[in-house]
C-alpha positions as CSV (number, residue, x, y, z in Angstrom):
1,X,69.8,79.5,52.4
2,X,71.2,81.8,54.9
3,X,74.0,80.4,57.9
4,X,71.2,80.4,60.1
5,X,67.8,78.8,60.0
6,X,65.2,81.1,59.4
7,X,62.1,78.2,59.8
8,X,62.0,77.8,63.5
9,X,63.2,74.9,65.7
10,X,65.3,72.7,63.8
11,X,65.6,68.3,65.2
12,X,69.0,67.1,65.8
13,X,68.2,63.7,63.4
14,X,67.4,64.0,60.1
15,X,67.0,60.7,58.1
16,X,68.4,62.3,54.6
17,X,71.7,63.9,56.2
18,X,74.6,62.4,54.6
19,X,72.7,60.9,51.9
20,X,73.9,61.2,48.4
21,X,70.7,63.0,46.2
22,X,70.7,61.7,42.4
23,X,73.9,60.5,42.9
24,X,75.1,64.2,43.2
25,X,74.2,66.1,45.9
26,X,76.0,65.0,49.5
27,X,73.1,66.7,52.2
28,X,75.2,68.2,55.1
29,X,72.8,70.1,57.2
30,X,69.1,71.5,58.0
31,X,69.1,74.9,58.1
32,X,65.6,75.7,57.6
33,X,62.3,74.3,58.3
34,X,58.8,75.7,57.6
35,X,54.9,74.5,56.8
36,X,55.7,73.8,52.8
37,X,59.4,72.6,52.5
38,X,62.9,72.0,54.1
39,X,66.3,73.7,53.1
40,X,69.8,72.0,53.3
41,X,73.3,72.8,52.7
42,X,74.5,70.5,50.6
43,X,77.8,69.6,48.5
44,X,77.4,69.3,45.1
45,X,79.8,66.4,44.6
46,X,80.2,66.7,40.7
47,X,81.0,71.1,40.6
48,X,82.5,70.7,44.1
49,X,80.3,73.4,44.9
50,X,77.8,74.1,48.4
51,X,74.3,74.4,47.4
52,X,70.8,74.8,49.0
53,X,68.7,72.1,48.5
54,X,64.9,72.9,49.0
55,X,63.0,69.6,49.4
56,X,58.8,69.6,49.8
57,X,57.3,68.2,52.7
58,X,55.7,64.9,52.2
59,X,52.0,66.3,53.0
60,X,52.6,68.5,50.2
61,X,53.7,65.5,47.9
62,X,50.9,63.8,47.9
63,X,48.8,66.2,45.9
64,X,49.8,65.9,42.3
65,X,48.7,69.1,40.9
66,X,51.1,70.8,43.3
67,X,54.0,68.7,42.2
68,X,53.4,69.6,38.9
69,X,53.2,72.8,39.4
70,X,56.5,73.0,41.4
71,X,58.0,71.3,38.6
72,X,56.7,74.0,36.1
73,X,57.9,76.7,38.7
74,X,61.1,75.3,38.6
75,X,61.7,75.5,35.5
76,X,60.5,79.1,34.6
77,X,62.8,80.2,37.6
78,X,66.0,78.3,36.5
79,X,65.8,80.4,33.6
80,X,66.2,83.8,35.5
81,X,69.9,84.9,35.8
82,X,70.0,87.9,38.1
83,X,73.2,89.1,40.7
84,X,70.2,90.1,43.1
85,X,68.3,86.7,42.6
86,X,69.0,83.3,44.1
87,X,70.3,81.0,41.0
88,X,68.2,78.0,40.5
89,X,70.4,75.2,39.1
90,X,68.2,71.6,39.0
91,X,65.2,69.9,40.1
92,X,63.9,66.8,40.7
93,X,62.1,64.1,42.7
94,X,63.7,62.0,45.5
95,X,62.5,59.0,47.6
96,X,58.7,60.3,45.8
97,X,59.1,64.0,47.0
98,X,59.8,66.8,44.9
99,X,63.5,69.2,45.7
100,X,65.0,72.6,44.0
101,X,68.7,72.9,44.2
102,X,69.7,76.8,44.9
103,X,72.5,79.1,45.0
104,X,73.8,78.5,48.5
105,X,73.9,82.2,50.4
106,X,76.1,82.7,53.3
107,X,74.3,86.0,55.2
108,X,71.0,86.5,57.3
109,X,67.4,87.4,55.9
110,X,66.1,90.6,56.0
111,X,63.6,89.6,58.7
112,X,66.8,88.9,61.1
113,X,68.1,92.5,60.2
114,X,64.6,93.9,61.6
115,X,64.6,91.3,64.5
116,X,68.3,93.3,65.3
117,X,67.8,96.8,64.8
118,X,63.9,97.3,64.9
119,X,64.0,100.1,61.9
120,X,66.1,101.0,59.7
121,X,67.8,104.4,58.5
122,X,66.8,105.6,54.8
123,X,69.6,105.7,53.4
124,X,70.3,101.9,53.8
125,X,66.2,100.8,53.1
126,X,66.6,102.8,49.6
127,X,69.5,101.0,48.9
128,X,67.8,97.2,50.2
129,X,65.0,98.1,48.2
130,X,66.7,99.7,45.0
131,X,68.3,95.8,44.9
132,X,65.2,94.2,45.6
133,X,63.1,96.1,42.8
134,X,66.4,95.2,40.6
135,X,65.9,91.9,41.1
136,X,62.2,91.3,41.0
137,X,62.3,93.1,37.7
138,X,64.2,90.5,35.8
139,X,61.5,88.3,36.8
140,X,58.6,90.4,35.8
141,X,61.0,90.9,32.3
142,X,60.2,87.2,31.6
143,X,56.4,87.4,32.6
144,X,57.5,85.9,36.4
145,X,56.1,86.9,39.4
146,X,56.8,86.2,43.1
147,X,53.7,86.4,44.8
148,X,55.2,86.5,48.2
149,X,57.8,89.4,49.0
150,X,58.7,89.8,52.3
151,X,61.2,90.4,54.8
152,X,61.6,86.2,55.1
153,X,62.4,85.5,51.4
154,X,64.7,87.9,51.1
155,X,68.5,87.7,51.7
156,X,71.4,89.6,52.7
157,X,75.2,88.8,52.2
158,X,78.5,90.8,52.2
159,X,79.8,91.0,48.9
160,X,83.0,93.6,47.6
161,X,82.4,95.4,51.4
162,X,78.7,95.8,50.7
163,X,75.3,94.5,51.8
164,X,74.2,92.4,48.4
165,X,70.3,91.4,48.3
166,X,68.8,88.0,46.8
167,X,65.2,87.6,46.1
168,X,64.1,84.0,47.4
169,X,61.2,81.4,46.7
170,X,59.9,83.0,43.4
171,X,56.9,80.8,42.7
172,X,56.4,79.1,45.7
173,X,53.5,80.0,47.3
174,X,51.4,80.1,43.7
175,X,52.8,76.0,43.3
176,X,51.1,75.3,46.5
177,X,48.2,77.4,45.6
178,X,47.7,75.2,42.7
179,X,47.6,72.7,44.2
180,X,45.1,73.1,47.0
181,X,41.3,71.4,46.8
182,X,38.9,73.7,45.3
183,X,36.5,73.2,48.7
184,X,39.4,74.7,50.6
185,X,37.9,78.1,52.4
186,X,41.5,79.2,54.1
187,X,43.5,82.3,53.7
188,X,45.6,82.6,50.9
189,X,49.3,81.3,51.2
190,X,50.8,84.7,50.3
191,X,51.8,86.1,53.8
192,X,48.5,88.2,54.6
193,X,50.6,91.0,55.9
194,X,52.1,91.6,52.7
195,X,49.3,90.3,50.6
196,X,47.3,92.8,47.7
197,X,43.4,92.9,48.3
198,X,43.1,91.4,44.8
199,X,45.4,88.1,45.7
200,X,43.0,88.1,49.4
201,X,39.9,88.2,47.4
202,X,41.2,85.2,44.8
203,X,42.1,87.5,41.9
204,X,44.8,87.0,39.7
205,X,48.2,87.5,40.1
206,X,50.5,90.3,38.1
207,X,53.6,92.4,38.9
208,X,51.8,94.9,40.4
209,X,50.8,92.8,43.0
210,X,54.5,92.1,44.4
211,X,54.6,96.3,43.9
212,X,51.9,96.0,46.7
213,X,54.1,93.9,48.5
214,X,57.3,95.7,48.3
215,X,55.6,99.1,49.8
216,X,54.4,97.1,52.4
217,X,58.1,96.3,53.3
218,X,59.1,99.8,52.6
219,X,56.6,101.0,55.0
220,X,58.1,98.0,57.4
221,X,61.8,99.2,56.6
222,X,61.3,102.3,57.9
223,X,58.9,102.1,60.4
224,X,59.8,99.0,62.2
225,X,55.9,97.4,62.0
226,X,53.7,97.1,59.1
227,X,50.9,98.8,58.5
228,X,48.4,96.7,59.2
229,X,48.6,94.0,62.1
230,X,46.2,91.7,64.2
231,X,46.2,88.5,66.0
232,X,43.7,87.5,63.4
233,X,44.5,87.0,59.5
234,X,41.1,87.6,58.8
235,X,41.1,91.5,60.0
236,X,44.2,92.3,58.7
237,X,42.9,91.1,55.0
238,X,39.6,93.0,55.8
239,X,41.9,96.4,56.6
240,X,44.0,95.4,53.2
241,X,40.6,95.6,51.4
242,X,39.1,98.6,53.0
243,X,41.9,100.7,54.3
244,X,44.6,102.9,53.1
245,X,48.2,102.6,54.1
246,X,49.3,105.4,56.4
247,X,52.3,107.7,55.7
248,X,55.3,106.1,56.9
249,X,56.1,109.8,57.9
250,X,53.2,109.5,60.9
251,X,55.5,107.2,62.7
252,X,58.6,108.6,61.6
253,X,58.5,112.5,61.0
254,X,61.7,112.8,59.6
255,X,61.2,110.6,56.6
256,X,60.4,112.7,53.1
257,X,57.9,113.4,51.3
258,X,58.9,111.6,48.5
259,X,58.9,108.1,50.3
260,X,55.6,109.1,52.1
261,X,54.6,109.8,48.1
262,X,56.2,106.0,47.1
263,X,54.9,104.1,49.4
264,X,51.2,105.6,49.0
265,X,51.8,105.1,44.8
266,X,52.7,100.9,45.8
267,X,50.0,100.3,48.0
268,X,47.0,101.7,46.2
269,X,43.9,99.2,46.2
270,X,43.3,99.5,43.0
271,X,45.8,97.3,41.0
272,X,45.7,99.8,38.2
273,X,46.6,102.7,40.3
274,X,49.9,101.4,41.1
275,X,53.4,101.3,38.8
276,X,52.9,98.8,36.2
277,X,56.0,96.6,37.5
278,X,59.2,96.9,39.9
279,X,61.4,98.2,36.9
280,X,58.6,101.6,37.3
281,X,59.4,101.8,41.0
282,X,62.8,101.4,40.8
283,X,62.9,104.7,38.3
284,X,60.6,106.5,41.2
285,X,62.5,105.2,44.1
286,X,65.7,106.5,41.9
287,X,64.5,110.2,41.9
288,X,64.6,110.2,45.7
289,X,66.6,112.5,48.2
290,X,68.0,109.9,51.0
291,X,68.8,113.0,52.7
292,X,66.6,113.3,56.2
293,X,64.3,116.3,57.0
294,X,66.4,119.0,58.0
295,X,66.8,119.6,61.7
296,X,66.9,123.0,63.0
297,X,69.3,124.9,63.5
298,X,70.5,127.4,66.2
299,X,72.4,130.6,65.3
300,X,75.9,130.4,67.3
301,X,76.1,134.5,68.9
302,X,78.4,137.2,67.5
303,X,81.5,137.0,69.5
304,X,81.7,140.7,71.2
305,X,84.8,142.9,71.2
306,X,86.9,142.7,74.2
307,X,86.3,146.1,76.0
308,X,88.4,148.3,78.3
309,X,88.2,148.3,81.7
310,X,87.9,144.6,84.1
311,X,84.4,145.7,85.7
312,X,83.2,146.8,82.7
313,X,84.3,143.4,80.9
314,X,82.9,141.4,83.7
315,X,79.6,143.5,83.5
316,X,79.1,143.1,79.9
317,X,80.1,139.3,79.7
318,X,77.5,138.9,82.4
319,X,74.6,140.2,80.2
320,X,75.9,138.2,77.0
321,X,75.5,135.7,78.8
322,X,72.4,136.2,79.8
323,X,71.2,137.1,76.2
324,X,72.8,134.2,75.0
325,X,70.7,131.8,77.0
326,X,67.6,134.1,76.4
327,X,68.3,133.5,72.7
328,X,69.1,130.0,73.2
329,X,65.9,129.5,75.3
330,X,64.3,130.7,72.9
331,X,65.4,129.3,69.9
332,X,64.9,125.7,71.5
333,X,61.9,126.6,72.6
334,X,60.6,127.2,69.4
335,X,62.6,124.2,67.9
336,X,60.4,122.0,69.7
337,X,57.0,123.6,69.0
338,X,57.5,124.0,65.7
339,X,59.0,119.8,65.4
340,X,56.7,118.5,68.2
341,X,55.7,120.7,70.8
342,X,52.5,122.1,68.7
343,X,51.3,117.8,67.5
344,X,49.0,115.6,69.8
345,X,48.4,112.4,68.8
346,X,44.9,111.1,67.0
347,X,42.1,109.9,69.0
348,X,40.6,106.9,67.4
349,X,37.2,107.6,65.8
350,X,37.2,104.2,64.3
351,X,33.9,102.6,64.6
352,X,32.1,105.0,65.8
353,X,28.9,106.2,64.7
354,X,28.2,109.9,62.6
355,X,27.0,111.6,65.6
356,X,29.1,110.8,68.2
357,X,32.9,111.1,65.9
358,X,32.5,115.5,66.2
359,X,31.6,115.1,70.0
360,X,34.8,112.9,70.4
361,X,37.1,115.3,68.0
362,X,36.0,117.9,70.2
363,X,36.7,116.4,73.4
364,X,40.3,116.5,72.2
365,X,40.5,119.9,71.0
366,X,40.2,118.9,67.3
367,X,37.0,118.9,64.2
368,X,36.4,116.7,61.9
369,X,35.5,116.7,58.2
370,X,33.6,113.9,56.4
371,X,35.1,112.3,53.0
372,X,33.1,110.5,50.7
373,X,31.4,107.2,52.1
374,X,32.8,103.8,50.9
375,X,31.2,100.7,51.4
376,X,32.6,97.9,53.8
377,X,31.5,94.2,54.3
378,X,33.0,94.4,58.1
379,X,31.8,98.3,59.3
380,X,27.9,98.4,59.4
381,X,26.2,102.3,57.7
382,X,27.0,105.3,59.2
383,X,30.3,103.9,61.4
384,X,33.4,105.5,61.1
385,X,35.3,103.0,58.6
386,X,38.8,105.5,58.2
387,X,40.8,108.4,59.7
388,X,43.4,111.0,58.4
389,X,45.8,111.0,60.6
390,X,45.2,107.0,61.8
391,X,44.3,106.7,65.6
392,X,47.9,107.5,67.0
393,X,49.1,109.7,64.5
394,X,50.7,112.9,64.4
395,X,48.3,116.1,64.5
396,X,48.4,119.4,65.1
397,X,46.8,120.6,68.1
398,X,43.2,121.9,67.5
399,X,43.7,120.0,63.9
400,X,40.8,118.6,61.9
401,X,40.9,115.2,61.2
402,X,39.3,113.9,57.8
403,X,37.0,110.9,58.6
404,X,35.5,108.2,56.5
405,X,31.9,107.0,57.1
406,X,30.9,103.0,55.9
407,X,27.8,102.6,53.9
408,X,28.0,99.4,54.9
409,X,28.0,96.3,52.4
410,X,27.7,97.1,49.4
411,X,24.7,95.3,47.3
412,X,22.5,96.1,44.2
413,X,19.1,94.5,43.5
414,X,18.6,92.7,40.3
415,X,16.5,95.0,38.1
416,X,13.4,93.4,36.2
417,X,14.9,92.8,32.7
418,X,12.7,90.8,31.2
419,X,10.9,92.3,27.9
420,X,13.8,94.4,27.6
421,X,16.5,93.8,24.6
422,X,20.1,92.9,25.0
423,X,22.2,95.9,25.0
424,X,20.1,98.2,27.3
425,X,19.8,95.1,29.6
426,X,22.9,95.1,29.4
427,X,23.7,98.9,30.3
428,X,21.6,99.1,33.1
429,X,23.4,96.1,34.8
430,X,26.9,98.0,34.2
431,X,25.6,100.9,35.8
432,X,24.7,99.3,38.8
433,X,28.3,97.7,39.0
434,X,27.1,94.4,37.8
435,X,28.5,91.7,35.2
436,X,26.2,90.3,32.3
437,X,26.7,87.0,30.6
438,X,24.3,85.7,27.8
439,X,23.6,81.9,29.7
440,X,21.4,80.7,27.0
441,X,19.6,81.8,23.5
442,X,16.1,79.5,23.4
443,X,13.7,79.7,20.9
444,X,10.1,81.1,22.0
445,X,7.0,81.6,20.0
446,X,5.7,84.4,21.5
447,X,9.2,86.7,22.2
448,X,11.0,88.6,19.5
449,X,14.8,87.9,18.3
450,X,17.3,89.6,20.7
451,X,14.9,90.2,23.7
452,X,15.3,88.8,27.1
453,X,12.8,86.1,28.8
454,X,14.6,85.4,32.0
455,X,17.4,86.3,34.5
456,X,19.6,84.5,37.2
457,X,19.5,85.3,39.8
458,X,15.5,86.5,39.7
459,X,14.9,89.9,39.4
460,X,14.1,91.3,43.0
461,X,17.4,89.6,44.1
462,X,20.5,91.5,46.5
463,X,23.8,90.7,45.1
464,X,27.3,91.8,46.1
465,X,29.1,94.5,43.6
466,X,30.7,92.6,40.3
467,X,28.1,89.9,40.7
468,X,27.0,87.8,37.5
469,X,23.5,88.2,36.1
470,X,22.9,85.4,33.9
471,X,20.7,86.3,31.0
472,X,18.4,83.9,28.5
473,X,17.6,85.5,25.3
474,X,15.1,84.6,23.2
475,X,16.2,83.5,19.7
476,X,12.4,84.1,18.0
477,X,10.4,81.3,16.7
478,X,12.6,78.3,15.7
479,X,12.6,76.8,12.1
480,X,11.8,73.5,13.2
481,X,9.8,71.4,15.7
482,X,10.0,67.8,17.4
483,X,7.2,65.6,16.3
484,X,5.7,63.2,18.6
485,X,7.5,60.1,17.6
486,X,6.4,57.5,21.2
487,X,4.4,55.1,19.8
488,X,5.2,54.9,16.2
489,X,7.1,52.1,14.3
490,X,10.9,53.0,13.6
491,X,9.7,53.5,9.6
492,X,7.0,55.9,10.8
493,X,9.6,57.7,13.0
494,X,12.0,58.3,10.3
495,X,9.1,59.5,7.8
496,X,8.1,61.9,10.6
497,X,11.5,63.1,10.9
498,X,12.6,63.5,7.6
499,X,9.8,65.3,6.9
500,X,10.7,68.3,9.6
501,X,14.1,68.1,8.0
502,X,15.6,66.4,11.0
503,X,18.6,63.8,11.1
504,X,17.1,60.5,13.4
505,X,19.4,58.8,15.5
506,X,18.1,54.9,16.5
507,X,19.1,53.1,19.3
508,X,17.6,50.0,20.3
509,X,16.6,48.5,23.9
510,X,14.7,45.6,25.2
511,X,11.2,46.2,26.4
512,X,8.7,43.7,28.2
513,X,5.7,46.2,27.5
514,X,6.5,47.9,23.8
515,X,6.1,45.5,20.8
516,X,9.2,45.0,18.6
517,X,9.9,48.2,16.1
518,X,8.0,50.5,18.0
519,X,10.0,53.7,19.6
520,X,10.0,53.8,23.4
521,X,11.4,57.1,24.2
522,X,12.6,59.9,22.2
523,X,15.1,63.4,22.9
524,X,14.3,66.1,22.3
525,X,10.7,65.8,23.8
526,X,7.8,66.8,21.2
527,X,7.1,70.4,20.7
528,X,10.5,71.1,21.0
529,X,12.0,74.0,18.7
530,X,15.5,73.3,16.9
531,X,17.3,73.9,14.5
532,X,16.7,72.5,10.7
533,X,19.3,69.1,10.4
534,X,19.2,68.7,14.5
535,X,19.0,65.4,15.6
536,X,16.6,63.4,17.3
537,X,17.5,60.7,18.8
538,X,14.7,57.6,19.4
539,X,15.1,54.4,21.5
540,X,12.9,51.6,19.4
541,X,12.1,48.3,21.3
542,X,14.0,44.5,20.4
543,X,10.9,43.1,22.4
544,X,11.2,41.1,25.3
545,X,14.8,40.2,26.2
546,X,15.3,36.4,25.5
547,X,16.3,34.1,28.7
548,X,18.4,30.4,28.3
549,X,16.0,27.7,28.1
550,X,16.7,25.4,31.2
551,X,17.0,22.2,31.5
552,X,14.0,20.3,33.1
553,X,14.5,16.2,31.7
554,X,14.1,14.0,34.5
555,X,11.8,16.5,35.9
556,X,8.2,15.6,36.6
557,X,5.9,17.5,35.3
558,X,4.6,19.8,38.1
559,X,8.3,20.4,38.6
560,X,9.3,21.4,35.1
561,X,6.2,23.8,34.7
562,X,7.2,26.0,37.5
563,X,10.7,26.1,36.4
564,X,9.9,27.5,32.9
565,X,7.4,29.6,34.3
566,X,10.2,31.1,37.0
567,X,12.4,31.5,33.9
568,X,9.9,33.8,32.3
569,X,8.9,30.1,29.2
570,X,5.5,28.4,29.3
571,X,5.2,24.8,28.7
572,X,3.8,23.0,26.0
573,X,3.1,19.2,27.7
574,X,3.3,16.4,24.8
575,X,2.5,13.1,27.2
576,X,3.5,9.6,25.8
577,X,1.0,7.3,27.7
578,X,2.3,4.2,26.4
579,X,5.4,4.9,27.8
580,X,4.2,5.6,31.2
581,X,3.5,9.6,32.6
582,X,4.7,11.7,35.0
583,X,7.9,12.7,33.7
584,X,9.8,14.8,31.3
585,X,12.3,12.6,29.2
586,X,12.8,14.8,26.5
587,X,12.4,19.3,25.9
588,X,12.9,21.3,22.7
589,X,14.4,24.0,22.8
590,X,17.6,21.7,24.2
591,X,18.3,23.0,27.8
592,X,20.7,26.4,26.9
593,X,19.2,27.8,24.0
594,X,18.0,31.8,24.0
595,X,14.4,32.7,23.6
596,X,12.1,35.5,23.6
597,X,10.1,35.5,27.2
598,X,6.9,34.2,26.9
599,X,8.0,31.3,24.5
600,X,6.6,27.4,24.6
601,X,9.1,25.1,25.8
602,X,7.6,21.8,24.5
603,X,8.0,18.9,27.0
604,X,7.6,14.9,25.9
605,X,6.4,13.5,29.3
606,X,5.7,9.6,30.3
């Protein structure tokens, strides 16, 4: 929505420029193209007004569960009215593919301001940002939240002789989410480099996870990189999940304390550790001093009386000169140990084992202390899995650099539960970081009310953290039991059932083996404890199906026998030898008639 595209190389011919859109919207230009959708300028013919037109790509049509879910999107949005927000005005489907028509912005995304200047100076991030926490916290106002904030999806524009922000593609990346086949493994569609461990690991989505995302872009804003970057998505969501986000101030000395302090408050791992939306940042961000460190400062010399007496003068210029410089010397001097001279950067100790991380620290003039161990799925026991300072920080020489050991993956065995009754079950699972659910309460004849009888997984099992133990209880003996109804008559049956004060359900089938009226199968199976009133439900036998009768006049009578007989009839030879023999000139049944298998066919033969 910017002057430029943002989306990468744009074609030259594009089938829908020029075409008229619901008889409304006149599309003039591409100025954006990316994986999900494509953005025009376009005039909308009945304001007389340019727009942006966002239309979906027509892999992303086919799904329907995403266009709905753009459509819902759509519609929450257009109800957020916000100066730092781009305006939603209308949706709707052409040519079969779903479009969004936008506030058209004339400016350049944030992205493009990096790309320029590399970092930025505070003053002008706390400003960006102050705008960008304005405008996402309309949206969280009205339970809406972005999912993807980054330097791409956010706009600048002059407006009154200022830089004015717009918040872009709220909703977006969740409609396309929502869309996507359960099977489908990949990363998450939030960009990973921005993404909150929850949203990586398939939690749900809340304000406080575009919080995560704005610190990362904070950090970004005044570092020039983000915190965490590789060639492959995968380890950059694995140092989301297991690392914390360095001090903006390691790469950039001069920024405060206070935006070191901000930016470590947005980017806890914990979602609950984090300000509850961006209306709570925007009231810390607000408290800051944009002011830089202070640099220091060197005393300017006492100007010296003019004395009597040109050698004299000459002699004692001479040695305030020379103190000057001294003091001067020595003042810069100083300056620089104190601001840089007395730091050394931070060896890496990531990866490496207990032993060897002191040995390293030591090679470079520094110690190390040891932090409490966390558990990693990617860093096996006993390797370093964090540093204070990171590799490449800012130290002080001969400093001690606090280290973070893995304990590698973190898993619990399933404790033996069986025999034990609900709520203790239930405690020991909680303290081993593990879920309970009551799967099923059976009856059992031989297990009190309220204790369990069996767990899934088996007890014995290794399971991650937060893993679900599925637990059977018993629910004592039960009032009522299944009588063996197979074999009985349908009147027997119903006796039987009635008298274990159970409801009988009939249904019929036909059955080559079981006589007529007798049941054939029955569910529940016998034995079974249930409730008093259940139902059981019995399948009684019609008997044989019945086939047509076919027709076999004219037939001899060799002929006609083996045709009933294929048809699953016997026949019943009447012969007329007066007439002659040798031939069927008459049947009953008539050729068409239904009857049971195994019937007579009679046949009048000459």
């Amino acid at each position: 929505m910017g002057d430029e595209p943002t989306g990468g190389k744009v074609s030259l011919v594009d089938p829908l420029i020029g075409r008229l859109v619901e008889d409304r919207y006149r599309v003039r230009e591409l100025i954006a193209s990316g994986g999900m959708a494509r953005v025009y300028r376009a005039d909308d013919e009945r304001l007389e007004r340019h727009v942006a037109l966002k239309i979906i790509n027509g892999d992303q049509a086919d799904d329907p569960r995403f266009t709905e879910a753009f459509a819902h999107e759509a519609k929450t949005i257009a109800q957020l009215s916000h100066p730092n927000v781009v305006a939603v005005f209308d949706q709707g489907d052409h040519d079969g593919l779903p479009y969004v028509v936008m506030e058209f912005v004339r400016g350049i995304t944030l992205r493009d301001r990096l790309n320029q200047r590399g970092r930025l100076e505070l003053p002008e991030v706390l400003d960006l940002v102050d705008q960008i926490l304005a405008g996402l916290a309309a949206a969280h106002r009205i339970g809406l939240v972005h999912r993807d904030v980054k330097p791409e999806n956010i706009l600048i524009t002059r407006q009154d002789g200022r830089d004015c922000v717009k918040v872009a593609d709220f909703g977006l990346a969740q409609a396309v989410q929502t869309g996507r086949d359960a099977s489908d493994t990949g990363p998450v569609l939030a960009t990973v480099a921005y993404a909150p461990p929850e949203v990586l690991t398939g939690g749900a989505a809340s304000a406080r996870c575009d919080v995560y995302s704005v610190g990362i872009v904070l950090f970004e804003l005044l570092t020039g990189s983000v915190p965490f970057d590789h060639t492959d998505p995968v380890a950059v969501a694995l140092m989301h999940l297991e690392r914390e986000v360095p001090r903006p101030s390691a790469l950039r000395p001069e920024v405060p304390e206070s935006v070191d302090e901000l930016v470590r408050r947005c980017t806890r791992r914990l979602p609950v550790e984090r300000p509850a939306d961006a209306l709570s940042v925007a009231r810390l961000l607000r408290r800051i001093d944009s002011r830089p460190t202070r640099p220091v400062l060197v005393p300017r010399p006492r100007r010296q009386r003019p004395h009597r007496g040109r050698g004299k003068h000459r002699l004692k210029a001479a040695v305030q000169a020379v103190v000057v410089m001294l003091v001067l010397t020595v003042i810069s001097a100083g300056g620089w140990w104190l601001a840089d001279g007395r730091y050394t950067e931070a060896p890496s100790l990531l990866n490496e084992t207990s032993t060897d991380v002191a040995r390293l620290a030591a090679e470079n003039g520094m110690s190390v202390s040891f932090t409490v161990a966390r558990f990693s799925e990617s860093v096996p026991a006993s390797e370093v899995l964090a540093q204070d300072p990171p590799p490449g920080g800012k130290i002080l020489r001969g400093g001690i650099i606090s280290v973070t050991l893995s304990k590698g993956p973190e898993r619990y065995e399933v404790p033996n539960l069986v025999g034990m009754e609900l709520s203790p079950a239930r405690a020991e699972l909680s303290s081993l970081t593990l879920a309970t659910e009551v799967a099923e309460h059976r009856w059992d004849d031989t297990v009190q009310t309220g204790v369990v009888i069996a767990v899934d997984p088996s007890a014995g099992s290794t399971v991650r953290r937060g893993t679900v133990v599925n637990l059977i209880i018993s629910a004592g003996p039960p009032p009522a039991r299944v009588p063996e109804l197979v074999g009985e008559d349908r009147h027997s049956a119903a006796a039987s059932a009635q008298d274990e004060g159970l409801k009988l359900q009939i249904e019929t089938e036909h059955s080559d083996d079981v006589p007529a009226g007798v049941v054939v199968t029955q569910s529940p199976d016998p034995d079974t404890g249930v409730e008093k009133g259940a139902t059981v439900t019995i399948v009684v036998s019609e008997g044989p199906a019945p086939v047509a009768v076919p027709d076999v006049v004219g037939f001899t009578v060799l002929e006609a026998r083996k045709v009933l007989e294929a048809a699953g009839l016997s026949a019943d030879i009447k012969m007329d030898l007066a007439d002659g023999e040798g031939e069927v000139f008459k049947q009953t049944p008539e050729a068409g008639q239904s009857r049971p298998r195994g019937s007579d066919v009679v046949l009048y033969c000459q």
